[in-house]
Biopython code that builds the backbone (N, CA, C, O; Angstrom):
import numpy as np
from Bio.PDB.StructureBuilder import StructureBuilder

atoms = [
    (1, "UNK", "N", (94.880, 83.143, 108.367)),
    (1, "UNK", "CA", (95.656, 84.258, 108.786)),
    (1, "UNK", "C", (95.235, 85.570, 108.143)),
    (1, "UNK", "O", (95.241, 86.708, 108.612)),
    (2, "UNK", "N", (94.876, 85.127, 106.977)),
    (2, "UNK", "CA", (94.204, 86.987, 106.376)),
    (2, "UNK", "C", (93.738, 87.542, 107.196)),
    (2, "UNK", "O", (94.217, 88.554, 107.708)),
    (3, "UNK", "N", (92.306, 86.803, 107.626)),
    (3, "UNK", "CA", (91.260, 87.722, 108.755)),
    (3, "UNK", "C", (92.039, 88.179, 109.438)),
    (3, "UNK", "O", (91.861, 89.381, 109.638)),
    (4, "UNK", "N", (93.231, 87.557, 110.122)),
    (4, "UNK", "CA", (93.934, 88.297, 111.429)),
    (4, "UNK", "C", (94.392, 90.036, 110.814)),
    (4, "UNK", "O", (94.105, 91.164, 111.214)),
    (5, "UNK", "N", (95.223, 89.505, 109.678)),
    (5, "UNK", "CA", (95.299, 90.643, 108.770)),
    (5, "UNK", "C", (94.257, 91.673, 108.859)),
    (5, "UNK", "O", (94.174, 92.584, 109.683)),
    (6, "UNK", "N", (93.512, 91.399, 107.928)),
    (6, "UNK", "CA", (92.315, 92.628, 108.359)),
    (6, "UNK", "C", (91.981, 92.698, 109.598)),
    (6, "UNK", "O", (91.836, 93.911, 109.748)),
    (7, "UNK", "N", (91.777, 92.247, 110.513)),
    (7, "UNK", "CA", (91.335, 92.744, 111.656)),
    (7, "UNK", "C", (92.229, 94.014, 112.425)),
    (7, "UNK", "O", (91.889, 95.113, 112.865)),
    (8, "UNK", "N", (93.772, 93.160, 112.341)),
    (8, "UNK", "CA", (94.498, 94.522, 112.640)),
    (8, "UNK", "C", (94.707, 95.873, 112.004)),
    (8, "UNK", "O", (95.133, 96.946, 112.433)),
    (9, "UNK", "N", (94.222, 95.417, 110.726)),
    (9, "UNK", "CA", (94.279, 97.074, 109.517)),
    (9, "UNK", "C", (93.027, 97.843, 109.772)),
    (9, "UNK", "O", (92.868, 99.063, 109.744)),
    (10, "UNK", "N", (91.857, 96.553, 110.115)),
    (10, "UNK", "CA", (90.922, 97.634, 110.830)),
    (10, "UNK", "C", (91.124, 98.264, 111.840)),
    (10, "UNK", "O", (90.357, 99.226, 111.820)),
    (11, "UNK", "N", (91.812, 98.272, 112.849)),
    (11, "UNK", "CA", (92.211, 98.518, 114.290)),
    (11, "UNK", "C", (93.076, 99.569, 113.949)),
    (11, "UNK", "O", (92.801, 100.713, 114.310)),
    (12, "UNK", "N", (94.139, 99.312, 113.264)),
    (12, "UNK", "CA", (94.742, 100.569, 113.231)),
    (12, "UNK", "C", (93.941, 101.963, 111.920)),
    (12, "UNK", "O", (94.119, 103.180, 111.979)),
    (13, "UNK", "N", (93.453, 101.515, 111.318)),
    (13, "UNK", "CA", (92.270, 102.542, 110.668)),
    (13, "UNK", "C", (91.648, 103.034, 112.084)),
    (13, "UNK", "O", (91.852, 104.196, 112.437)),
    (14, "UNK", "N", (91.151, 102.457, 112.614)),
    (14, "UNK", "CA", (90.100, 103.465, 113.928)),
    (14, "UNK", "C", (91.217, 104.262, 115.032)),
    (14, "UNK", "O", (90.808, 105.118, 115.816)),
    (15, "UNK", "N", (92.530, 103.885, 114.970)),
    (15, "UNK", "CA", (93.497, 104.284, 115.620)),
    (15, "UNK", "C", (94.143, 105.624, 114.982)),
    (15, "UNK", "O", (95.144, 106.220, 115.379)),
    (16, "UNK", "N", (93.355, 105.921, 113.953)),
    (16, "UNK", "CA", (94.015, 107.242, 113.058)),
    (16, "UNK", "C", (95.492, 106.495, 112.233)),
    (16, "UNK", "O", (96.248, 107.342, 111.756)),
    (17, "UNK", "N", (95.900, 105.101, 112.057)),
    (17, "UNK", "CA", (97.352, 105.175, 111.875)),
    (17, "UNK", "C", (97.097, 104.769, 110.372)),
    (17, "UNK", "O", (96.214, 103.990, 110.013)),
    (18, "UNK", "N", (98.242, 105.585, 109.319)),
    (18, "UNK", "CA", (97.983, 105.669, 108.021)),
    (18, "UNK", "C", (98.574, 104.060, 107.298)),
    (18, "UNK", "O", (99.658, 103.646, 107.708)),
    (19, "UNK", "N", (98.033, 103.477, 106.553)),
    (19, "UNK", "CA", (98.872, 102.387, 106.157)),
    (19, "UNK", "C", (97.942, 101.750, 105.238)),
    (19, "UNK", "O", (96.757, 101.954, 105.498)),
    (20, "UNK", "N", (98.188, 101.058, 104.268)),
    (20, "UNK", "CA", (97.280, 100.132, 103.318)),
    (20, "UNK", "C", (97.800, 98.897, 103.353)),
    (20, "UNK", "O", (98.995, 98.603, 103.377)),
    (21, "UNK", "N", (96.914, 98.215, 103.355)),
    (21, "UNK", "CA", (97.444, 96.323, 103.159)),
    (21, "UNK", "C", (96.738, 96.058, 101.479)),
    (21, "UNK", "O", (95.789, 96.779, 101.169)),
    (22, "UNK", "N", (97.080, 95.360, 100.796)),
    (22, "UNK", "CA", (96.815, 94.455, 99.703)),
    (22, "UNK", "C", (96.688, 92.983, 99.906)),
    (22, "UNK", "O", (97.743, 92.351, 99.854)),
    (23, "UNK", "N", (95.622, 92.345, 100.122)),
    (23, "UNK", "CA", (95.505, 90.785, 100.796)),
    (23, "UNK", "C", (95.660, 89.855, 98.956)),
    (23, "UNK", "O", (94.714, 89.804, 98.170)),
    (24, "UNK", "N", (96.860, 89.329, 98.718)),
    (24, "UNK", "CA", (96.702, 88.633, 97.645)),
    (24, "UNK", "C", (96.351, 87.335, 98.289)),
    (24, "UNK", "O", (96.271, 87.199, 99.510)),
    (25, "UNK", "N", (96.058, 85.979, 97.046)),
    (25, "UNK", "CA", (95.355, 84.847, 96.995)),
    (25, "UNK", "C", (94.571, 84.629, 96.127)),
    (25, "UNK", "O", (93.902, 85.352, 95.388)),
    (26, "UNK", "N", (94.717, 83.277, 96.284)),
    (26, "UNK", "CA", (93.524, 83.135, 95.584)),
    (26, "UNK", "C", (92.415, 82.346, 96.851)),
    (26, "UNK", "O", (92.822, 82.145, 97.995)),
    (27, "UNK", "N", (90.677, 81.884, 96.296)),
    (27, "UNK", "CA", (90.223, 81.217, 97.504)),
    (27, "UNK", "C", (89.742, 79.596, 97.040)),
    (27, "UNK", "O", (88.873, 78.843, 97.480)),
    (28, "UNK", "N", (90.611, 79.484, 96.090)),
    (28, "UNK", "CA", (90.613, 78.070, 95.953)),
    (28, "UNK", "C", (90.030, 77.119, 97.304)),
    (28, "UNK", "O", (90.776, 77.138, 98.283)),
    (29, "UNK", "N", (88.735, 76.280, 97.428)),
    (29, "UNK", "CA", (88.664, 75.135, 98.763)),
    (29, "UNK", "C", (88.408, 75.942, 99.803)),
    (29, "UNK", "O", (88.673, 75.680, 100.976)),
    (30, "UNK", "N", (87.869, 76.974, 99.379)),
    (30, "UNK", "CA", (87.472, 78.003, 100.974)),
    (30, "UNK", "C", (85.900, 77.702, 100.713)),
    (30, "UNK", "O", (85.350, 77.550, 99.623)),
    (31, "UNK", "N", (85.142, 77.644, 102.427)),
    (31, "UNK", "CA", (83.704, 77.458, 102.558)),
    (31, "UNK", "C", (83.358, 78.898, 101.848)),
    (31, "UNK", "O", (84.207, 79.729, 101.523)),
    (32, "UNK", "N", (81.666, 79.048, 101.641)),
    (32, "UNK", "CA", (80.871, 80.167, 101.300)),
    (32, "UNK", "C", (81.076, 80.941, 102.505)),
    (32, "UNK", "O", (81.518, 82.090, 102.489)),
    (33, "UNK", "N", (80.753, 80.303, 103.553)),
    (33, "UNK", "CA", (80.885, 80.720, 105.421)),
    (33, "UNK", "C", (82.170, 81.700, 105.178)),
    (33, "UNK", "O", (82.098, 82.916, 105.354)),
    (34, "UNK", "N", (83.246, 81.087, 104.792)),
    (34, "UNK", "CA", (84.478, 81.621, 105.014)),
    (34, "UNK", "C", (84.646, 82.873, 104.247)),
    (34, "UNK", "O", (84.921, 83.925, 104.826)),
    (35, "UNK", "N", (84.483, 82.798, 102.894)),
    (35, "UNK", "CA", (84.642, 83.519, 101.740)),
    (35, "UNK", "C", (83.407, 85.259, 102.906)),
    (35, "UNK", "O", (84.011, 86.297, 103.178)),
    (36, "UNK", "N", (82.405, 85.153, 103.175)),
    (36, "UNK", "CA", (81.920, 86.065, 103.761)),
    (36, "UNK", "C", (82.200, 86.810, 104.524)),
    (36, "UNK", "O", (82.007, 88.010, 104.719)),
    (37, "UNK", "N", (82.925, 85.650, 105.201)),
    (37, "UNK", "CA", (83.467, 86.526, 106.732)),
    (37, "UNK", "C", (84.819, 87.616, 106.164)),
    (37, "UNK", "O", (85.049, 88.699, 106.701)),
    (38, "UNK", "N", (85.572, 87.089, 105.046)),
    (38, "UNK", "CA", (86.802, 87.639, 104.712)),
    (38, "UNK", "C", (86.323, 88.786, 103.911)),
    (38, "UNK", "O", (87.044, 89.778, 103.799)),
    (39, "UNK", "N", (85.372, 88.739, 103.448)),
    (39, "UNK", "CA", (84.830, 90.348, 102.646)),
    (39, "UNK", "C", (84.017, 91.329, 103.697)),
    (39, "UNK", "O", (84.072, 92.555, 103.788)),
    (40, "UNK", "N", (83.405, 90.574, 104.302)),
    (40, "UNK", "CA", (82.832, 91.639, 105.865)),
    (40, "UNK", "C", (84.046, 92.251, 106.513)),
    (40, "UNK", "O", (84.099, 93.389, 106.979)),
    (41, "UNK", "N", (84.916, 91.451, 106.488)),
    (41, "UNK", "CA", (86.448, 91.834, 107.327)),
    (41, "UNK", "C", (86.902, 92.714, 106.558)),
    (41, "UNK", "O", (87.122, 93.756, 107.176)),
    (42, "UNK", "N", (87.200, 92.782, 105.230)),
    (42, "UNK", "CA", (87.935, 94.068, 104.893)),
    (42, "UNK", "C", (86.653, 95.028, 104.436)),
    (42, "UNK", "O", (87.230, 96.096, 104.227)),
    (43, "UNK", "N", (85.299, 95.247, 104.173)),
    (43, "UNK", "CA", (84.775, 96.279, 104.049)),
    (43, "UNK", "C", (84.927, 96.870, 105.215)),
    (43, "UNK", "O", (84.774, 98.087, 105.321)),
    (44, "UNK", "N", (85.265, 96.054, 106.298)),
    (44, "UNK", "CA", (85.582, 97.107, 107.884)),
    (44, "UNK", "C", (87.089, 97.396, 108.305)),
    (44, "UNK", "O", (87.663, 97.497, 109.389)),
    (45, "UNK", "N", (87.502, 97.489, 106.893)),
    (45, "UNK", "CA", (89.173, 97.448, 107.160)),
    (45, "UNK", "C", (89.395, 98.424, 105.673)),
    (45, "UNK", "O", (89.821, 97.913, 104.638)),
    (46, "UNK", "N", (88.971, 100.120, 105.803)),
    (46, "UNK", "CA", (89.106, 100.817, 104.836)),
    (46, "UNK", "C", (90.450, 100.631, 104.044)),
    (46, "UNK", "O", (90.516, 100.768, 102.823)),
    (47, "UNK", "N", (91.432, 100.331, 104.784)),
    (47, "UNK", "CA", (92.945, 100.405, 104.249)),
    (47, "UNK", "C", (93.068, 99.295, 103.103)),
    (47, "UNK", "O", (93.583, 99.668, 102.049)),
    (48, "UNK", "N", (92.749, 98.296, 103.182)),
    (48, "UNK", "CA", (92.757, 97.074, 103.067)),
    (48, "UNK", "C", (92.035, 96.833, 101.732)),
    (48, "UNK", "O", (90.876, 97.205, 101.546)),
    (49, "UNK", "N", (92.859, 96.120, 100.704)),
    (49, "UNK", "CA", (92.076, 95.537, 99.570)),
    (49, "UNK", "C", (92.143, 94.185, 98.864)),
    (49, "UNK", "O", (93.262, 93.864, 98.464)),
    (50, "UNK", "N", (91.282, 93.462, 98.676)),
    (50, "UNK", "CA", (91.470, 92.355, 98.327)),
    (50, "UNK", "C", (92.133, 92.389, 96.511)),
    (50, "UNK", "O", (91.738, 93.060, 95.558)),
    (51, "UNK", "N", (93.166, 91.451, 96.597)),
    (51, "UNK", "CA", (93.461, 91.422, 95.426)),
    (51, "UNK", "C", (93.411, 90.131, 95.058)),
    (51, "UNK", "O", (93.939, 90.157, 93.946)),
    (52, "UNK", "N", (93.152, 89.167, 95.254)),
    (52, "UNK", "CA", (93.455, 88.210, 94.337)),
    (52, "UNK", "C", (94.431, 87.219, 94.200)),
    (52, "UNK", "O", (95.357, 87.161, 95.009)),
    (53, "UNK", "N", (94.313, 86.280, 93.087)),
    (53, "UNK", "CA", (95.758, 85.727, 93.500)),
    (53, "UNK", "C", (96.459, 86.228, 91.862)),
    (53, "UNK", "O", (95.816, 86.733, 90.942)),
    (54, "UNK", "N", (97.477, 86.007, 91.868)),
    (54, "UNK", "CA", (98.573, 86.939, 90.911)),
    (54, "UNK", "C", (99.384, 85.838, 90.157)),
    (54, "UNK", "O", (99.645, 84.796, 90.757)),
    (55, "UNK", "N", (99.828, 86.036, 88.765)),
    (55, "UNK", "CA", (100.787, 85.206, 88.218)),
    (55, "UNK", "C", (102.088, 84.934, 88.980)),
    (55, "UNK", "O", (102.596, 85.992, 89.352)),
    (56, "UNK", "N", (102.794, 83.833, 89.330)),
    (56, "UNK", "CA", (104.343, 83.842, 89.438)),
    (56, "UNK", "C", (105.250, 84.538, 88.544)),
    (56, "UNK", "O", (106.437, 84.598, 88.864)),
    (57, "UNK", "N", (104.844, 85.079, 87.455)),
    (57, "UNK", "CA", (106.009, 86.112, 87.058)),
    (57, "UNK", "C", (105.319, 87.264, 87.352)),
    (57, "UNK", "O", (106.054, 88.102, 86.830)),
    (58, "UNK", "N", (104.369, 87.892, 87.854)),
    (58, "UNK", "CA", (104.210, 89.133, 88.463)),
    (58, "UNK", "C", (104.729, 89.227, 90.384)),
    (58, "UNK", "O", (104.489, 90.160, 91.151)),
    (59, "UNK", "N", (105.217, 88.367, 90.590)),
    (59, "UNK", "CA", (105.902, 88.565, 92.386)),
    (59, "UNK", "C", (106.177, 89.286, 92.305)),
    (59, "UNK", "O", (105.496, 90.211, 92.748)),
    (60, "UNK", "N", (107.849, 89.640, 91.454)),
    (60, "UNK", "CA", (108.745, 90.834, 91.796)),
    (60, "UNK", "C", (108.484, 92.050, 91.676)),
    (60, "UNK", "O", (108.803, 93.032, 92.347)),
    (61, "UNK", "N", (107.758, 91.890, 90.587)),
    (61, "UNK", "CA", (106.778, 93.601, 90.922)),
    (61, "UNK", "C", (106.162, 93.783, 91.741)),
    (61, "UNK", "O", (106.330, 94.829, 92.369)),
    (62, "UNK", "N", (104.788, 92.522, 92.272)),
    (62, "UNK", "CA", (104.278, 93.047, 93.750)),
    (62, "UNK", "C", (105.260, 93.426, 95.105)),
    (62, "UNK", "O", (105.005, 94.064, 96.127)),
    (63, "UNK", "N", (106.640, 92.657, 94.579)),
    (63, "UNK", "CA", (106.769, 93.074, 96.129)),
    (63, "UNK", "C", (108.314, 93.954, 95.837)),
    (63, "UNK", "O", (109.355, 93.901, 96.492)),
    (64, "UNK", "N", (108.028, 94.650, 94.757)),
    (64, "UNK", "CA", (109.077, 95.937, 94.484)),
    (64, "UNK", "C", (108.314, 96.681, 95.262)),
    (64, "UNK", "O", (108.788, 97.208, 96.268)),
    (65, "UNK", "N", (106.966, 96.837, 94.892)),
    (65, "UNK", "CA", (105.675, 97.812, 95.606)),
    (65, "UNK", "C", (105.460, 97.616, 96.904)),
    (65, "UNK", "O", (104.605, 98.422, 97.271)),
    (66, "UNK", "N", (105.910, 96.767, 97.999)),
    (66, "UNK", "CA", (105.616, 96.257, 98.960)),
    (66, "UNK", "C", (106.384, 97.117, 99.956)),
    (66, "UNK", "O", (106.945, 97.785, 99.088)),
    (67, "UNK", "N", (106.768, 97.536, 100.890)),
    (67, "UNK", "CA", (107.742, 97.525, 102.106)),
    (67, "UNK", "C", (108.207, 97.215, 103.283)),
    (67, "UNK", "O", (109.160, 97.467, 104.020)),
    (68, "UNK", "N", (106.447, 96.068, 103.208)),
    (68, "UNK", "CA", (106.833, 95.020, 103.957)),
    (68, "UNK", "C", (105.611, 94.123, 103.529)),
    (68, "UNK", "O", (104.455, 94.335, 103.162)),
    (69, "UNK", "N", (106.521, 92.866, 103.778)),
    (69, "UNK", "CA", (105.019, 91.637, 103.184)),
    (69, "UNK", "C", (105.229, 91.203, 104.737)),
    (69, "UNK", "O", (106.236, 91.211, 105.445)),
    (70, "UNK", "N", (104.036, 90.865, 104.959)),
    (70, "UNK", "CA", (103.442, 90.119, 105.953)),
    (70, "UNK", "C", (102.705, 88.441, 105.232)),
    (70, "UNK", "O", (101.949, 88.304, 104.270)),
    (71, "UNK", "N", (103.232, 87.504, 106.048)),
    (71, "UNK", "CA", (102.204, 86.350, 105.781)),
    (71, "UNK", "C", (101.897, 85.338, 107.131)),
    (71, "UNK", "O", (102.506, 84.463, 107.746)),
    (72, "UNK", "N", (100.643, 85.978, 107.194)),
    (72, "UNK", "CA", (99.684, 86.214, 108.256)),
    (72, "UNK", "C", (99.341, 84.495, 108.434)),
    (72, "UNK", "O", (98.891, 83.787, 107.533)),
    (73, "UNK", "N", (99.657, 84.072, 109.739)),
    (73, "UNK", "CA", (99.176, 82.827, 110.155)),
    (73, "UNK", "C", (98.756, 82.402, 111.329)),
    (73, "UNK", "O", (99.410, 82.733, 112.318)),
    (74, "UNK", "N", (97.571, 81.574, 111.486)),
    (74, "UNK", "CA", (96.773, 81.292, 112.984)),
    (74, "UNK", "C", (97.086, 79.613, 113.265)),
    (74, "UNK", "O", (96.649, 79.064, 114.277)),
]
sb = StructureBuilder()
sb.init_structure("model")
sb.init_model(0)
sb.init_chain("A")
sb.init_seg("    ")
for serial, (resi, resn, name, xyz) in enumerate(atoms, 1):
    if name == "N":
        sb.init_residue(resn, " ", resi, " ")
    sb.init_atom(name, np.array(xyz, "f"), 0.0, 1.0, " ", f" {name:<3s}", serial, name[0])
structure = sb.get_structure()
């Protein structure tokens, strides 16, 4: 579901519409194949930054910062 993610943050980047995504995770069991395609996807998705995956006691701060979480699934 990320890629879907970036794909639409790229779309609306070429659409002029202002917005940033933060893609947390980690890529624990992801192919090399995969891991590529998801960094090609957000270097074409200016808004968009990969972060990582995050402690369980840092949530509530990520998503004090948030104003909307999305969790993106195919």
């Amino acid at each position: 579901g990320g890629l879907v993610l970036l794909q639409a943050s790229r779309r609306l980047s070429e659409q002029g519409v202002a917005h940033r995504v933060a893609l947390h995770g980690g890529t624990a069991y992801q192919t090399d194949a995969f891991l590529e395609e998801v960094q090609a996807a957000a270097a074409a998705a200016p808004a968009a930054r990969l972060r990582g995956p995050y402690l369980p006691a840092d949530q509530a701060a990520l998503m004090a910062e948030a104003d909307w979480v999305v969790v993106p699934s195919v």
